[in-house]
PDB file of N, CA, C, O and CB in Angstrom:
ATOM      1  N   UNK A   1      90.776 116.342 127.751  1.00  0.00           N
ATOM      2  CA  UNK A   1      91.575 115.545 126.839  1.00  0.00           C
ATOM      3  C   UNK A   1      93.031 115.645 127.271  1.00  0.00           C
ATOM      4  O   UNK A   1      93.641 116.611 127.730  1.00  0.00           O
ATOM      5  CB  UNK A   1      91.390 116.014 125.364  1.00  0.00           C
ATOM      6  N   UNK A   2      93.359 114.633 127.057  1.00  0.00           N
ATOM      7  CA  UNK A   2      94.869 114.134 127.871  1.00  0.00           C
ATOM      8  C   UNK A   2      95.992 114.396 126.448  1.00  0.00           C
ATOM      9  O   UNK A   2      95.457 114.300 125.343  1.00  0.00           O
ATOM     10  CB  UNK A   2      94.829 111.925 128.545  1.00  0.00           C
ATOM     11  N   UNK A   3      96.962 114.601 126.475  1.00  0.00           N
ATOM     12  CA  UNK A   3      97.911 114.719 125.509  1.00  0.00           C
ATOM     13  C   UNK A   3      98.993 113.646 125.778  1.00  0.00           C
ATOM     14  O   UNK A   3      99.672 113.521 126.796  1.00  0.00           O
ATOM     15  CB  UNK A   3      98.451 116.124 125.484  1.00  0.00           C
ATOM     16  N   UNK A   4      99.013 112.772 124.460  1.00  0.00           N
ATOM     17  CA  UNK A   4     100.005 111.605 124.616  1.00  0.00           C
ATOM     18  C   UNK A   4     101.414 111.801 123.825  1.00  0.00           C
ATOM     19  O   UNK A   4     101.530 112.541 122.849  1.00  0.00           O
ATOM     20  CB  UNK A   4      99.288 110.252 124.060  1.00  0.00           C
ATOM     21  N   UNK A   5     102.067 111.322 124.176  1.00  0.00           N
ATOM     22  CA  UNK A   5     103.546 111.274 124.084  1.00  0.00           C
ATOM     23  C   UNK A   5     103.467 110.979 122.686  1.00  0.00           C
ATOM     24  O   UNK A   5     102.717 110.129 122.207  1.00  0.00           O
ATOM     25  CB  UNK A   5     104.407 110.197 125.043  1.00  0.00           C
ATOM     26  N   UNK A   6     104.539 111.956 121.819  1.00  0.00           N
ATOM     27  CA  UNK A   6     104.358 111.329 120.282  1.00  0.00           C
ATOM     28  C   UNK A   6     105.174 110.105 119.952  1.00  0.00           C
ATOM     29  O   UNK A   6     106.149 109.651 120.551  1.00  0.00           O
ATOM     30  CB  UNK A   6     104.790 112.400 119.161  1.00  0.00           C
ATOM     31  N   UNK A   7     104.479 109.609 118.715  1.00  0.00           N
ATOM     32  CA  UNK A   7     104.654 107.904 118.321  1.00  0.00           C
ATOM     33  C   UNK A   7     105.190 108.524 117.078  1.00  0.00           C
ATOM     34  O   UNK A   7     104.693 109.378 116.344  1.00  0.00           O
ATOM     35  CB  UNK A   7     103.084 106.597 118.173  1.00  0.00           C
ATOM     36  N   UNK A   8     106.830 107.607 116.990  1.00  0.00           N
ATOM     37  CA  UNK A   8     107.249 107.770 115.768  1.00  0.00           C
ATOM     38  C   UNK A   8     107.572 106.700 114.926  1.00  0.00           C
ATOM     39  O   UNK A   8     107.868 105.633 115.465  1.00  0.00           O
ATOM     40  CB  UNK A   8     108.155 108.465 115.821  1.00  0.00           C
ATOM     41  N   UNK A   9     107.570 106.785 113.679  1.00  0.00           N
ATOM     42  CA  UNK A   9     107.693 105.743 112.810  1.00  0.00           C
ATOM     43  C   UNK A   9     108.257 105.954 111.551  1.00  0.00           C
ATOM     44  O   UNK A   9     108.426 107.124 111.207  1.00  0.00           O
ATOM     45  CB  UNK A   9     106.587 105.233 112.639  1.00  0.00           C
ATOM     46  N   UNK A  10     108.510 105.251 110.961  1.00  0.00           N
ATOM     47  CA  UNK A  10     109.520 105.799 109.794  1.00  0.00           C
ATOM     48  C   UNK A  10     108.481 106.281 108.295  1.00  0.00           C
ATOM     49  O   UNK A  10     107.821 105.398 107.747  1.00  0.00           O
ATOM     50  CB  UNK A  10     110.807 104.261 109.326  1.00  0.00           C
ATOM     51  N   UNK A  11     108.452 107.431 107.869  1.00  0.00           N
ATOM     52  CA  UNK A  11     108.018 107.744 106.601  1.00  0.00           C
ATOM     53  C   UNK A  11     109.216 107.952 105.330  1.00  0.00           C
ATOM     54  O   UNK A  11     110.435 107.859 105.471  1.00  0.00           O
ATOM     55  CB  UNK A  11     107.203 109.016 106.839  1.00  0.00           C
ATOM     56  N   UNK A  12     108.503 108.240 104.141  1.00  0.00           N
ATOM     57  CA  UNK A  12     109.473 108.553 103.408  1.00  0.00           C
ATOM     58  C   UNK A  12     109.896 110.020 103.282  1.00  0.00           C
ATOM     59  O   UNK A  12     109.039 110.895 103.159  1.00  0.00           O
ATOM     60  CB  UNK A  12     109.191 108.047 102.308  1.00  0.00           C
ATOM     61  N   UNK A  13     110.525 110.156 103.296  1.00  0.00           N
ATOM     62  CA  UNK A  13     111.367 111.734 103.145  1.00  0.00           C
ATOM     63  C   UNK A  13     110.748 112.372 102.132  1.00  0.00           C
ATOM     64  O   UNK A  13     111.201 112.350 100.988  1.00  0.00           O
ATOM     65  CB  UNK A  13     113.055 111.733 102.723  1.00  0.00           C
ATOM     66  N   UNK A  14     109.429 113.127 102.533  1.00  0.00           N
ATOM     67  CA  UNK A  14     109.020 113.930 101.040  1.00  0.00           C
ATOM     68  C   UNK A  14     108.125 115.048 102.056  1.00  0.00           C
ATOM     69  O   UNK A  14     107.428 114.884 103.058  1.00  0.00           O
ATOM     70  CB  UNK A  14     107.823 112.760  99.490  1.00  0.00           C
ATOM     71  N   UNK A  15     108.537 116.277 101.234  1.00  0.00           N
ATOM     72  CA  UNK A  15     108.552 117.251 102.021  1.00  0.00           C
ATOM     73  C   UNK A  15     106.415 117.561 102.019  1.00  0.00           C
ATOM     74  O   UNK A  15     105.857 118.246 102.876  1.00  0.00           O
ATOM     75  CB  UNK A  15     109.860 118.616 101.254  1.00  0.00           C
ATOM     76  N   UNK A  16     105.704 116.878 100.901  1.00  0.00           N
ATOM     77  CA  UNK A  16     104.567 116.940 100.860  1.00  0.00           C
ATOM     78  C   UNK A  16     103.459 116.291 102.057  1.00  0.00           C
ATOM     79  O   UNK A  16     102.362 116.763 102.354  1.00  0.00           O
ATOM     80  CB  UNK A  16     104.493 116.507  99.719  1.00  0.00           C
ATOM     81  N   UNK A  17     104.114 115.078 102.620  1.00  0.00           N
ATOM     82  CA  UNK A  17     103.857 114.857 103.968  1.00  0.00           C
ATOM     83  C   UNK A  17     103.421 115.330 104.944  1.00  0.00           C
ATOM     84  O   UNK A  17     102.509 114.963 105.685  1.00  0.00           O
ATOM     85  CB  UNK A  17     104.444 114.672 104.332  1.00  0.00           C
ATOM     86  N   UNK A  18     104.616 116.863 104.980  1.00  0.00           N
ATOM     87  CA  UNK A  18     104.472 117.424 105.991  1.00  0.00           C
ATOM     88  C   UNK A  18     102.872 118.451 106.462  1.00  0.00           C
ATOM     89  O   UNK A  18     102.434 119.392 105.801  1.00  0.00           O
ATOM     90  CB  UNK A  18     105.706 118.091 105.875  1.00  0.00           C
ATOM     91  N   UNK A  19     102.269 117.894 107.772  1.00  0.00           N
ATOM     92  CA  UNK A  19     101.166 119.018 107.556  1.00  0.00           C
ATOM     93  C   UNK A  19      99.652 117.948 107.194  1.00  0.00           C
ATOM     94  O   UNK A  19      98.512 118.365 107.401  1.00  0.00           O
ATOM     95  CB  UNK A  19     101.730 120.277 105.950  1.00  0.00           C
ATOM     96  N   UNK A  20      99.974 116.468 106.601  1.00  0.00           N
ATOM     97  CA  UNK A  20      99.371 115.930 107.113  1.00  0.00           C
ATOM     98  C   UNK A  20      98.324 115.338 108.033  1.00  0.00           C
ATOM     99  O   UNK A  20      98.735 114.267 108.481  1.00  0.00           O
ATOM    100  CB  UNK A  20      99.706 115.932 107.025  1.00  0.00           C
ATOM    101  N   UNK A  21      97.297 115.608 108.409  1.00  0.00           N
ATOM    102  CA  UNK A  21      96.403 115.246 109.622  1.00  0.00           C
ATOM    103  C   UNK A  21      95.807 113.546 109.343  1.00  0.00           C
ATOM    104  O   UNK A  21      95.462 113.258 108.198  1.00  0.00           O
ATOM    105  CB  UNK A  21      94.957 116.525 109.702  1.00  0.00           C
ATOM    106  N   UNK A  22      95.729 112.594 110.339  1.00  0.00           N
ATOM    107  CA  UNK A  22      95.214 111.656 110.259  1.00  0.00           C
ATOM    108  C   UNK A  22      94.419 110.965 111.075  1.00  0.00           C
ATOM    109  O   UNK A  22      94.562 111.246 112.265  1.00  0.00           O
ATOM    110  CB  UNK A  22      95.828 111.216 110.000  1.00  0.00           C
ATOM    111  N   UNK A  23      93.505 110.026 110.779  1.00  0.00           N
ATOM    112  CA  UNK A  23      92.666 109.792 111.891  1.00  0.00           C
ATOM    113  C   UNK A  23      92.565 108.339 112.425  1.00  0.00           C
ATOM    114  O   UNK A  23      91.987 107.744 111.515  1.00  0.00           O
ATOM    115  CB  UNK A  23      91.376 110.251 111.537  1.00  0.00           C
ATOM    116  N   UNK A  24      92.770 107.632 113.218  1.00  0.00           N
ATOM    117  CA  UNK A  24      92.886 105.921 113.083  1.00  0.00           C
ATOM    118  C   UNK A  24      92.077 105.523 114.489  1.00  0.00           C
ATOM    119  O   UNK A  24      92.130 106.051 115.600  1.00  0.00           O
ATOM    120  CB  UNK A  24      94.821 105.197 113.080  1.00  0.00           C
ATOM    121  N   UNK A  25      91.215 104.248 113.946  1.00  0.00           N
ATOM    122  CA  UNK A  25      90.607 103.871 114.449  1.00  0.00           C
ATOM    123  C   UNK A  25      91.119 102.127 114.616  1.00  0.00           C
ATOM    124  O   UNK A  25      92.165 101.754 114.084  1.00  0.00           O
ATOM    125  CB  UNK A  25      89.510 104.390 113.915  1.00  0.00           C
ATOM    126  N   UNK A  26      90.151 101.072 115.492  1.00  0.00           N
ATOM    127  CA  UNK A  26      90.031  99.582 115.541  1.00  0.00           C
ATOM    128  C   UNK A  26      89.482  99.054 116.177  1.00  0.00           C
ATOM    129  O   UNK A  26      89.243  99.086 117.384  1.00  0.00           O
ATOM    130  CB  UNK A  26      90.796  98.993 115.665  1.00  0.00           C
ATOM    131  N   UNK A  27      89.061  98.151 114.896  1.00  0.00           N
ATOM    132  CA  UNK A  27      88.198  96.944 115.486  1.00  0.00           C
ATOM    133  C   UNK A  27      88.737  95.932 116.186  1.00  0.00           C
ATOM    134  O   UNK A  27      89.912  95.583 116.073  1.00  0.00           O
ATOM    135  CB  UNK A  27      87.562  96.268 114.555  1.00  0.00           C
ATOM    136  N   UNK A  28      87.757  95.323 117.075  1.00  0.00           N
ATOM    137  CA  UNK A  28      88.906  94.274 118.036  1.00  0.00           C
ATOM    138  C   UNK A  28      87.867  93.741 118.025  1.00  0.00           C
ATOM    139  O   UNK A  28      86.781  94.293 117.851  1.00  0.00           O
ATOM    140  CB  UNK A  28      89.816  94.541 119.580  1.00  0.00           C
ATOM    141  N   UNK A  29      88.108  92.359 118.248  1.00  0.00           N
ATOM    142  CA  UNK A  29      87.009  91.035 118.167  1.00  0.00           C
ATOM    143  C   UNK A  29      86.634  90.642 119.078  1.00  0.00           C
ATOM    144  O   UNK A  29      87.678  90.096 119.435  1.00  0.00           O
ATOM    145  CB  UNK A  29      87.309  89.896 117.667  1.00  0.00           C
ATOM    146  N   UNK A  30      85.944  90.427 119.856  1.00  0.00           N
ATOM    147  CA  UNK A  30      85.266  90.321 121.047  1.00  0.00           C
ATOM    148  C   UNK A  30      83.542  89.959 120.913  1.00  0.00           C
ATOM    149  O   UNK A  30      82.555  90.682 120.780  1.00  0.00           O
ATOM    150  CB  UNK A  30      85.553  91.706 121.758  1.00  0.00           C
ATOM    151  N   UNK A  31      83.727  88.510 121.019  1.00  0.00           N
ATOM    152  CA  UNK A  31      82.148  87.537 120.538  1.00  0.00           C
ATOM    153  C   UNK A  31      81.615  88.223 121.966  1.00  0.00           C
ATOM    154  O   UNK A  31      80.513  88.608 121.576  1.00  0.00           O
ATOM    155  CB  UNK A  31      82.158  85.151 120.426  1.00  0.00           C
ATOM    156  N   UNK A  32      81.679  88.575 123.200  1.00  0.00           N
ATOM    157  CA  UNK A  32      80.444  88.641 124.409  1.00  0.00           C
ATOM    158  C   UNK A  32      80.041  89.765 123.996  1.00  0.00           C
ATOM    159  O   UNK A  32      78.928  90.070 124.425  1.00  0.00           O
ATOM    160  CB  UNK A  32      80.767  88.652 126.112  1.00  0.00           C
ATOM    161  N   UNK A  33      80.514  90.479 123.342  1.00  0.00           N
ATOM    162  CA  UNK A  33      80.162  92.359 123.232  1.00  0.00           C
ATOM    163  C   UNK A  33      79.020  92.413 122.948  1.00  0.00           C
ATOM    164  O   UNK A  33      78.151  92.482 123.818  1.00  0.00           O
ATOM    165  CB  UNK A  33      80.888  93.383 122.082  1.00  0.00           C
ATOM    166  N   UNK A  34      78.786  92.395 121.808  1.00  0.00           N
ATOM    167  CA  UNK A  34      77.784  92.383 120.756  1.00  0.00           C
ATOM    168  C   UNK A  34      77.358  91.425 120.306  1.00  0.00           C
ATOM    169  O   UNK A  34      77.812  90.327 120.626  1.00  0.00           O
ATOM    170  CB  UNK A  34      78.029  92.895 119.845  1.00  0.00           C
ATOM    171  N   UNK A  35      76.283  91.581 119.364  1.00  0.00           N
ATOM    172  CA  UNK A  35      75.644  90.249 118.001  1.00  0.00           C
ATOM    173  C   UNK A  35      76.482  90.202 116.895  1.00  0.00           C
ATOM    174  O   UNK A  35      76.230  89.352 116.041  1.00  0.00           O
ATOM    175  CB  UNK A  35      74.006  90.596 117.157  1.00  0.00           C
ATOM    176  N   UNK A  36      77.710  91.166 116.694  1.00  0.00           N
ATOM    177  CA  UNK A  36      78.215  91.142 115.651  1.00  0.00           C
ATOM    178  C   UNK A  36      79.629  91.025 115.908  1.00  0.00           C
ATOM    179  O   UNK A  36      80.469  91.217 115.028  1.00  0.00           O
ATOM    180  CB  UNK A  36      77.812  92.126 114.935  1.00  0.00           C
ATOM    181  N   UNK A  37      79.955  90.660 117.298  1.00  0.00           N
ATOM    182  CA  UNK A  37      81.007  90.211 118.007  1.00  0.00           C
ATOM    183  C   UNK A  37      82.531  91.378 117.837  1.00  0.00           C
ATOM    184  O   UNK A  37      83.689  90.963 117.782  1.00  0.00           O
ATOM    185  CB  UNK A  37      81.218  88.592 117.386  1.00  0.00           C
ATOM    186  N   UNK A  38      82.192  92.596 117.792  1.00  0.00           N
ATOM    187  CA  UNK A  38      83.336  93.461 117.605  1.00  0.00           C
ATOM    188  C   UNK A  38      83.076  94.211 118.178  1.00  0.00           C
ATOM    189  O   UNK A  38      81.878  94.217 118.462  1.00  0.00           O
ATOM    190  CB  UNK A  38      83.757  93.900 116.558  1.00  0.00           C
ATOM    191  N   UNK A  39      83.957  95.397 118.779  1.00  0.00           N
ATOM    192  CA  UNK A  39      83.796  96.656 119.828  1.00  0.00           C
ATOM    193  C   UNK A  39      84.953  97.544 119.208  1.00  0.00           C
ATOM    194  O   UNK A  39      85.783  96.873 118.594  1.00  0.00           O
ATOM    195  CB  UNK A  39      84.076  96.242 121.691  1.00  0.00           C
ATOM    196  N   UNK A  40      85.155  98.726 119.232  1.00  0.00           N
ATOM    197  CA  UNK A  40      85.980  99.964 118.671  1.00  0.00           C
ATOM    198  C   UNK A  40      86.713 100.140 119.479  1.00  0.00           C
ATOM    199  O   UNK A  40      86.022 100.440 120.452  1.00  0.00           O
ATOM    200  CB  UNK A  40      85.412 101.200 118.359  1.00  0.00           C
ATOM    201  N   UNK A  41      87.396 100.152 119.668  1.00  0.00           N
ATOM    202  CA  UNK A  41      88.806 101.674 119.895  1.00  0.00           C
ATOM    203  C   UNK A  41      88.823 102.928 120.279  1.00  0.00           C
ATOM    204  O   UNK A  41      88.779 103.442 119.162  1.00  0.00           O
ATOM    205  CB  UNK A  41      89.422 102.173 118.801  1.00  0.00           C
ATOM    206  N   UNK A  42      88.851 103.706 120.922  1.00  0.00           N
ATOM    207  CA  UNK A  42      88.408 105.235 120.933  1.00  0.00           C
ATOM    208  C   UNK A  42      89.280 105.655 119.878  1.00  0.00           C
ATOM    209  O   UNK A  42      90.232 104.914 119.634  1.00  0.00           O
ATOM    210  CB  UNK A  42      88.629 106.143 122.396  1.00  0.00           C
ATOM    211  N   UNK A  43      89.104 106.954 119.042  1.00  0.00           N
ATOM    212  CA  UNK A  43      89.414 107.160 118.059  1.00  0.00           C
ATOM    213  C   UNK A  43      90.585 108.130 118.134  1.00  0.00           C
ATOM    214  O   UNK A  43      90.366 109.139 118.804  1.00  0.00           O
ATOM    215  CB  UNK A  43      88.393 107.437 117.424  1.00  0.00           C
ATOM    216  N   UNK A  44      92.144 107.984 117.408  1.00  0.00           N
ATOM    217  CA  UNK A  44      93.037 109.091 117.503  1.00  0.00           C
ATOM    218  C   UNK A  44      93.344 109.769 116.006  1.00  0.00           C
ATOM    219  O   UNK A  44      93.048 109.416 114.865  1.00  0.00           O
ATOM    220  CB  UNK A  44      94.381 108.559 118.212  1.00  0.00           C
ATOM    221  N   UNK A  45      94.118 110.975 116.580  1.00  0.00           N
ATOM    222  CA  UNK A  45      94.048 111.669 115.708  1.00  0.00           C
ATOM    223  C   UNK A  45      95.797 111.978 115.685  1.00  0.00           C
ATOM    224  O   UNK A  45      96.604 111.950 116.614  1.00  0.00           O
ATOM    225  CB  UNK A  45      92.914 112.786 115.945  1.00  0.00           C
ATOM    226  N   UNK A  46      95.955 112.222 114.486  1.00  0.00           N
ATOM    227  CA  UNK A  46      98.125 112.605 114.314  1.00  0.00           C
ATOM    228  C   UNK A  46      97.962 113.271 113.643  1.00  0.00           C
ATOM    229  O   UNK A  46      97.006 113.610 112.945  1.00  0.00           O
ATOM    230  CB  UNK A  46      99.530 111.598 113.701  1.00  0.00           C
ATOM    231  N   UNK A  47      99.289 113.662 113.827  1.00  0.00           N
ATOM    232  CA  UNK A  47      99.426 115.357 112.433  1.00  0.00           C
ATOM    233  C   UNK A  47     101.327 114.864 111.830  1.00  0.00           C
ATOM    234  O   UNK A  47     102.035 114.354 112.699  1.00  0.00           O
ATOM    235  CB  UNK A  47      99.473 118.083 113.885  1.00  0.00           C
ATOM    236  N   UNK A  48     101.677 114.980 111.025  1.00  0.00           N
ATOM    237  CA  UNK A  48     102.783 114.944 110.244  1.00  0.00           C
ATOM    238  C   UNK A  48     103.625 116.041 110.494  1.00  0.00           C
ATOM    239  O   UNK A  48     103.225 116.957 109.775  1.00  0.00           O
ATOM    240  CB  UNK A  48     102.462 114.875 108.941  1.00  0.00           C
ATOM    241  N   UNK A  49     104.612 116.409 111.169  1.00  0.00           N
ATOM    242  CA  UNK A  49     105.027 117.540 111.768  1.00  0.00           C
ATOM    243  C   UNK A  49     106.705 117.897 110.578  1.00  0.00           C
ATOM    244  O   UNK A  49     106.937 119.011 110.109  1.00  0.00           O
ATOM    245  CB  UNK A  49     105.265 117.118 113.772  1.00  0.00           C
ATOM    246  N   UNK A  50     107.375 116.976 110.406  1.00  0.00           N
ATOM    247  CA  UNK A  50     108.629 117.189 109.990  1.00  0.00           C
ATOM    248  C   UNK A  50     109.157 115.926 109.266  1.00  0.00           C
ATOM    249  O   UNK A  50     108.742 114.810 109.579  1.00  0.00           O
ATOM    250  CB  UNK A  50     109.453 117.592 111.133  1.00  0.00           C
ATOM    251  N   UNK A  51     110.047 116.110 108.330  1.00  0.00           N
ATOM    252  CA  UNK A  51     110.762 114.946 107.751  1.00  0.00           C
ATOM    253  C   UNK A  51     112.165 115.557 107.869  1.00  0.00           C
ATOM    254  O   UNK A  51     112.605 116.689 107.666  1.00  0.00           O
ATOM    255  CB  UNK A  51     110.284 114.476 106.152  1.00  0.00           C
ATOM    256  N   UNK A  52     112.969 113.841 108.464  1.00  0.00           N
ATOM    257  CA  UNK A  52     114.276 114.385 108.831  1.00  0.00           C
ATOM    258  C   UNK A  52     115.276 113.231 108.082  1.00  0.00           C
ATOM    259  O   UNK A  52     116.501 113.333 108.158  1.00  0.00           O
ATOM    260  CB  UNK A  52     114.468 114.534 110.641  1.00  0.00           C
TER     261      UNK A  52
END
C-alpha cells in the first residue's frame, strides 16, 4: 500500500472532528462494464487530524 499525499479541504472549526476516521467510495457509470452499467472506485480511507 502506497501512501498518498494529504487532501485538504475546508471543515468547520470544532474541536470534536478531530480523530475522525472516514471511508469514501464511487460509482462511475460505465454501460460496457456490466448489466447494471456501473463499476467502483477502489476504496479510501481519511482520518481528521487537526482544526486550524
Amino acid at each position: 500500500m502506497t501512501a498518498a499525499p494529504p487532501n485538504r479541504c475546508p471543515l468547520p472549526q470544532n474541536l470534536a472532528l478531530v480523530g475522525i476516521v472516514f471511508a469514501q467510495q464511487a460509482f462511475v457509470f460505465d454501460p460496457p462494464a456490466n448489466g447494471l452499467g456501473l463499476t467502483t472506485t477502489n476504496s479510501g480511507h481519511g482520518l481528521i487530524t487537526n482544526v486550524r
